[in-house]
N, C-alpha and C positions, 0 to 999 in steps of 0.2 A: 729729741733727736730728729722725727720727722720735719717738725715744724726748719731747723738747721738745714735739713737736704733741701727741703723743698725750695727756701732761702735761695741756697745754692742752685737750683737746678731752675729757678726763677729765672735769675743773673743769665745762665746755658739759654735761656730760652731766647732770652734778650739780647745779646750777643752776638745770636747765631740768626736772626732773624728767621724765629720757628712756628710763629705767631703765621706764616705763609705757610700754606700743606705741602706744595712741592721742596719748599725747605727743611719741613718737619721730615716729613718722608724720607729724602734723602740724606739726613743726619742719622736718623734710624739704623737706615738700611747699611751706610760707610759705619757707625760708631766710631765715627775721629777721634774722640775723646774717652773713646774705652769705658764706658760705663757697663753696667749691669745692667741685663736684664728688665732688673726692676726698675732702675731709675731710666731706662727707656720707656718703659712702661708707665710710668708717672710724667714723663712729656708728655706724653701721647694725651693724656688723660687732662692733664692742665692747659694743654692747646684745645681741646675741643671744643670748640667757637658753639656746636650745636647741644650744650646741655641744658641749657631750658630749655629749650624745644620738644627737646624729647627725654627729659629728666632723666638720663644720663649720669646720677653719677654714682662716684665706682665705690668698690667694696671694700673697705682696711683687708689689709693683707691676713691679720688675727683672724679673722671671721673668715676671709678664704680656708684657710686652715681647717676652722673649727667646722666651715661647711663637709669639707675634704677627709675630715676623719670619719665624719660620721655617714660619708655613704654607703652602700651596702657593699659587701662582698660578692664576685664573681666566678662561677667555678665551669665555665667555658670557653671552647677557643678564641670567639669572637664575641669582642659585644659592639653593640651598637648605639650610638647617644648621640644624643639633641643638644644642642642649645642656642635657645630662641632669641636670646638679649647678647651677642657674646662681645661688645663692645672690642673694646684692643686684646682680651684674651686672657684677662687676669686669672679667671674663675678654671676657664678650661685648662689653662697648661698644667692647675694644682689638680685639676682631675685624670688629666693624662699622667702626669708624671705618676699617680695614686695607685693606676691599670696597667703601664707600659711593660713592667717585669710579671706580670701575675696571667695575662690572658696574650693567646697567640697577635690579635691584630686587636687594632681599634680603631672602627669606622666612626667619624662625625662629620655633622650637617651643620655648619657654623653660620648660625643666621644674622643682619644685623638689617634694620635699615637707613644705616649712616655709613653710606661707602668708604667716604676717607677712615673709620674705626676699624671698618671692614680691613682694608689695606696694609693700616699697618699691625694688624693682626696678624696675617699674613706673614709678615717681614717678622714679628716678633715670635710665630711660631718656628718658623724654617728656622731662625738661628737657636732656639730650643732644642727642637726634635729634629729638624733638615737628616741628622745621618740616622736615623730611624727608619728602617722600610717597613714597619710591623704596623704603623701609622697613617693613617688615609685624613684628609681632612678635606669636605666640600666648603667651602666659603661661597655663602648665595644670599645675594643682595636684595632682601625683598621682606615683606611685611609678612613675619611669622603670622600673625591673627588672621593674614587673606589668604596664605600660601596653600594650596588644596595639595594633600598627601596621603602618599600611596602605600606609604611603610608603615610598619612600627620598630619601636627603639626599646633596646633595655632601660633608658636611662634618657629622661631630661632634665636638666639644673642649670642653676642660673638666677639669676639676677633681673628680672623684667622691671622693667620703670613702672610707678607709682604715678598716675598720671591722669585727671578726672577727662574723660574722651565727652561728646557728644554729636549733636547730629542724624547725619543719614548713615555715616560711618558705625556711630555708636548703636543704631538701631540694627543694623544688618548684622551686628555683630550678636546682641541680643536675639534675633531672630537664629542668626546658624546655630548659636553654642545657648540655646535654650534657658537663657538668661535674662528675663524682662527687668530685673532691676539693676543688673550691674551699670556702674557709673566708673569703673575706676580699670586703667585697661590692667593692672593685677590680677582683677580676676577673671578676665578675660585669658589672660595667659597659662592661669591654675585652671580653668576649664578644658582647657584645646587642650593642653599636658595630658592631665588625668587622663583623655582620651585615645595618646598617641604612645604611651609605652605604657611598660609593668611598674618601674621604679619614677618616683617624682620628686625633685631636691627642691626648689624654692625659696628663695627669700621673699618675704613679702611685709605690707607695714605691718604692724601688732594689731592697729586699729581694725585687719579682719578679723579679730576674734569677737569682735562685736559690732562693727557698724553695718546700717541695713543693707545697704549695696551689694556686700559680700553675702548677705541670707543665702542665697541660691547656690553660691560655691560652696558656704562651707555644709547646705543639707546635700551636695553631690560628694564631699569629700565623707563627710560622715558615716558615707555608705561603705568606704573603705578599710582600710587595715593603714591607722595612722601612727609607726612606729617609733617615729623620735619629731617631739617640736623645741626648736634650740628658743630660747629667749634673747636676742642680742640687746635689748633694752636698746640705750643710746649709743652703741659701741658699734653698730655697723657701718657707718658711713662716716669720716670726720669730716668734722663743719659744717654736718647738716643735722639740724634737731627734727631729728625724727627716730620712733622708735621701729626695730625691726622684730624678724621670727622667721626661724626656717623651717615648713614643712617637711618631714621626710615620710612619704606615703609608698604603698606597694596597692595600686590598683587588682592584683587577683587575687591577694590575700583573704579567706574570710574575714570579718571583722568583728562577727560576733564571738565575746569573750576577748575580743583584744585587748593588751596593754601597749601605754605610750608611754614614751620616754620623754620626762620632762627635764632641760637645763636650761638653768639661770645663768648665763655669764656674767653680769654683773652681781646678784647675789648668792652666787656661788651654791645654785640647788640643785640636785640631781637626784630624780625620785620617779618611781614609778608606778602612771595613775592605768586604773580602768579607762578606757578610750568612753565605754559608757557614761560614766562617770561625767566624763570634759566635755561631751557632749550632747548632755540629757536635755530633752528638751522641755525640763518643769524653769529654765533658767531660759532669759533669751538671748543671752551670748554664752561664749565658749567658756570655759572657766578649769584654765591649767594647772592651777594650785591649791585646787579643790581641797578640802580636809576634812577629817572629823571632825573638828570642833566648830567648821563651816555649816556643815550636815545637821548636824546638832541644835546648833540654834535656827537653821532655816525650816526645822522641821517644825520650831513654835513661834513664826512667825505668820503675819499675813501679808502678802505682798500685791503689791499693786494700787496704793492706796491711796496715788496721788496723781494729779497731772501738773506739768510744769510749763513754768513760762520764765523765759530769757529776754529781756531787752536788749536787741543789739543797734538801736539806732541813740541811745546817749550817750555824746562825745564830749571830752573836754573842752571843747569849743564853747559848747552849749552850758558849760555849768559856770557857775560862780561862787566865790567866798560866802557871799549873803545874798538872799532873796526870798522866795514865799514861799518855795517847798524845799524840805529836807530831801535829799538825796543819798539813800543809805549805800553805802560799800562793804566789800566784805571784812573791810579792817572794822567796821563797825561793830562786829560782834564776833565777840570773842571767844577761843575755845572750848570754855565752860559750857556754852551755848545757854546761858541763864537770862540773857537781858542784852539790846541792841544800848550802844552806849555812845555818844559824841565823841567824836575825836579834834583832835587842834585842825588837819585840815580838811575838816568835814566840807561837802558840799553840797550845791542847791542850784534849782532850778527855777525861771518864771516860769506864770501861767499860760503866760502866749505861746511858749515854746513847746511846755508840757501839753497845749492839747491838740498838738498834731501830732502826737506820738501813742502805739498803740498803748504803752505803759500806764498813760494816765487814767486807763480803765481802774485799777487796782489805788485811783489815790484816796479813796473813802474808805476803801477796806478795811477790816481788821478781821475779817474769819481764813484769810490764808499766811501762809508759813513761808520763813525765808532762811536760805542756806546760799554761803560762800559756794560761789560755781566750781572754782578751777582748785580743790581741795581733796588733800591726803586727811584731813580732819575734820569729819563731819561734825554737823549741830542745823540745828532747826528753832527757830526765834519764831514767835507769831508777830506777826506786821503789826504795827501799831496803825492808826488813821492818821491822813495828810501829809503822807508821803510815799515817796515812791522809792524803785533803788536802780540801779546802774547794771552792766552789764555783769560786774564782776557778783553779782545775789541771782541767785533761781527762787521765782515765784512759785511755792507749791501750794495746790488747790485740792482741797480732801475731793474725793469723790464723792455720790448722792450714797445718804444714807450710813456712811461712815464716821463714828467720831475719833477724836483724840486726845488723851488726856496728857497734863503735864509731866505728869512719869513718862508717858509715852516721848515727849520733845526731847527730856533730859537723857533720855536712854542713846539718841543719837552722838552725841556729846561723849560716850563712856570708851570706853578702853574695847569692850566687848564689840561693843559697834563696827568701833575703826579700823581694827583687824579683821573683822569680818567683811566692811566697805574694801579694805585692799585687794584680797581673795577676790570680791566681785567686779575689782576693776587689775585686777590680773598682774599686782606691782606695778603697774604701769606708770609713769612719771609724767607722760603728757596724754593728751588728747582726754583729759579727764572732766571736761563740760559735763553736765550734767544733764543729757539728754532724754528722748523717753526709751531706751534701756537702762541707763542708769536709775534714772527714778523709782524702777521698779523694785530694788533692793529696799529703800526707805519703807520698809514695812513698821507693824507694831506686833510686841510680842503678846501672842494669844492668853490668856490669864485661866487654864483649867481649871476647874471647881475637881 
C-alpha cells in the first residue's frame, strides 16, 4: 500500500514540479490537490535533496506510534519539550496530539538544521494544530549539539541522525559533552538529552548496545532509571537497512533496583528485565534479552579466549577459479563446524598478490581457528596450513597459555551455543561482524572436578 501512494505521490511530485522548494513549499502550504496530512508530509520527506548530508531519513509511521504510546504520562498544567532532530514534524505532531487534551499548554523548541525541513514544519504543524491556542511552538534554526541553553524540558524525543562526524567539530563536541570516544553524532545527541530534561525518548541504531563509540553514553545512561527499550529491529525506517531501539530514560529516577521494559517489534517479546542485569558490566556490551539459561551457562564459561582477525583487503578482483593458494570462505564450512570442505566455486589467490596483504601472515599457520564472520550460526574450524581466507571467515588466535580442545570447537556448532551467541548479539539481524566484543562470547566451558 505504501510502496502504491508513494508511486502515486512520485508522479504529484513530478508534475508539479516539487523537486523546486519554493514549489514544494507552496503546494504544501495551498494543498490544491487536497491531500492528507500525511501524504504532505511524505512530499516533504521524498523532496529532501539534503538527506545524505545530514542522514536525514524519517521514521515509518508504525514506530511514530509505537514511540508515542510509550511515552510517559503527565500530571501537570504545563510541560515542556525538546526536539533536537524535528525534521518536517512527523515525530512531534504524534506527540502533540498524545499531550494536547491531557495538560493545560504545551511549550516546544523545535530544532532542525535544515531550514527548508524547518519551514515546512511549520506549514505542516499550523494546519494540524493553527486553532489550538494551548500550543506554543519555537522553530529555531540552528545546531542542537552547539546551541548553549538556558532551560530544562520535561521531555526530549526524536529522532537524531546516525551519522560518523569528525574533525575540530567532532573534538569540541567530545570536549564539551565529556565524551572522548564518541564517533557517531547519536551519541552526541543522547549526551546533550540526558543533560537537558527529566524524561528522554530516542531512537537510536541498535549497534549502541554494543559498539565502542557509544562506551561513554551508554556508562552515562547506566547511571540512570532506563524504563522501557523498544526493539525496532529493521522496522524503523523503510528502505533503509539498518537496525533501530528506542531509549525511554527518566534522568532523576534512582536506578538502583530498576526494571526495564524490554519490546521486540519484530519478535513480538515483551518482558521485564533488571536494568542490572542489561547492564552489568561482567559482559562488554548491553545485553536485553538476558535470561536464565543465558546466566546459566555463562556462569561455566571462560571468556575472553581469543583475539581476532578480519581481512578486509581481498576482493573479487584479486581472486581466481585456480591458482597457488586456497582461499577459504564462509560457505566453506559448514554448520556442523566439523571440517572446512571445497566447494564447486571455491577460490584462490597468487602469491604476488597474497604478499602485500596483511592476511598472508597466517598462510603457514595451523595453531589458529576460523569462523563464518557475518553469522546467526556459529562453529569454529582450526585453519589447516597454505591457505588463507576472505573477508567473509574471522581469524581466531587462542591467547598465551590457553588451550583448546575438540570438544571445546564442536560445542560452538551446538544448539546451546547458538541461542546463547543470539542473546549476546541481542537478535540482532545485522551488524553481526565479529569484532573484539563479539569475540569475547567464544569462551570454552569450564570442566569442574
Amino acid at each position: 500500500m505504501l510502496k502504491n501512494k508513494d508511486s502515486y505521490l512520485k508522479q504529484v511530485i513530478s508534475s508539479h514540479r516539487l523537486e523546486v522548494f519554493e514549489e514544494n513549499r507552496n503546494f504544501i502550504l495551498n494543498n490544491p490537490l487536497s491531500l492528507s496530512i500525511h501524504d504532505l508530509s511524505r512530499i516533504a520527506e521524498l523532496t529532501n535533496s539534503h538527506q545524505e548530508s545530514t542522514a536525514a531519513y524519517y521514521t515509518d509511521p508504525m514506530t511514530v506510534s509505537t514511540l508515542c504510546q510509550n511515552l510517559p504520562e503527565f500530571h501537570q498544567k504545563t510541560i515542556r519539550i525538546l526536539e533536537p532532530s524535528v525534521g518536517v514534524g512527523n515525530i512531534l505532531r504524534e506527540v502533540i496530539a498524545k499531550y494536547k487534551d491531557t495538560v493545560e499548554s504545551i511549550e516546544v523548541d523545535a530544532f532542525d538544521i535544515n531550514q527548508h525541513s524547518l519551514e515546512i514544519c511549520e506549514i505542516l504543524m499550523d494546519k494540524t494544530f493553527g486553532a489550538l491556542k494551548n500550543i506554543k511552538i519555537n522553530y529555531i534554526h540552528d545546531d542542537f549539539l552547539q546551541y548553549q541553553f538556558h532551560q530544562h524540558y520535561d521531555l526530549v524525543v526524536g529522532n537524531p541522525p546516525f551519522i560518523k562526524i569528525k574533525g575540530k567539530y567532532r573534538e569540541n563536541l567530545r570536549t564539551e559533552l565529556n565524551n572522548p570516544v564518541a564517533d557517531n553524532s547519536a551519541a552526541f545527541f543522547l549526551d546533550k538529552a540526558i543533560s537537558l530534561a527529566q524524561h528522554v525518548a530516542l531512537i537510536l541504531p541498535k549497534y549502541f548496545l554494543h559498539n565502542m563509540d557509544f562506551s561513554v553514553s551508554r556508562e552515562k545512561v547506566k547511571q540512570l532509571a532506563i524504563n522501557k527499550i523498544v526493539d525496532f529491529g529493521e522496522t524503523g525506517f523503510k528502505g533503509v537497512l539498518i537496525e533501530t531501539i528506542c531509549l525511554f530514560i527518566d534522568t532523576q529516577a534512582v536506578s538502583e533496583n530498576s526494571s526495564t521494559q524490554v519490546i521486540s517489534i519484530p519478535k513480538k517479546i515483551n518482558i521485564l528485565q533488571k536494568q542490572a542485569d542489561i547492564t552489568q558490566p561482567t559482559f562488554p556490551n548491553w545485553l536485553i534479552y538476558i535470561d536464565e539459561s543465558f546466566q546459566k551457562l555463562a556462569a561455566k564459561m571462560q571468556f575472553g579466549i581469543f583475539t581476532v582477525f578480519r581481512d578486509r583487503q581481498i576482493t573479487s578482483k584479486i581472486l581466481k577459479s585456480t591458482g597457488d593458494i586456497w582461499v577459504i570462505k564462509s560457505k566453506n564450512i559448514p554448520r556442523t563446524g566439523e571440517a572446512i570442505y571445497h566447494i564447486e566455486d571455491d577460490a584462490f589467490i597468487d602469491r604476488e598478490h597474497l604478499s602485500k596483504l596483511a592476511v598472508g601472515q597466517y598462510l603457514e599457520r595451523d595453531d589458529v581457528f576460523l569462523s563464518p564472520n557475518m553469522t546467526y550460526y556459529p562453529r569454529v574450524v582450526k585453519k589447516p596450513k597454505h591457505c588463507i581466507v576472505n573477508g567473509s571467515v574471522a581469524i581466531f588466535d587462542l591467547k598465551a597459555d590457553i588451550s583448546i580442545s575438540e570438544e571445546d570447537l564442536l560445542f560452538f556448532a551446538s544448539a546451546e551455543f547458538e541461542a546463547f551467541y543470539r542473546i549476546a548479539r541481542n537478535h540482532s539481524t545485522r551488524s553481526l561482524n565479529i569484532d573484539n566484543i563479539a569475540i569475547f562470547y567464544f569462551g570454552k566451558r569450564q570442566h569442574r572436578v
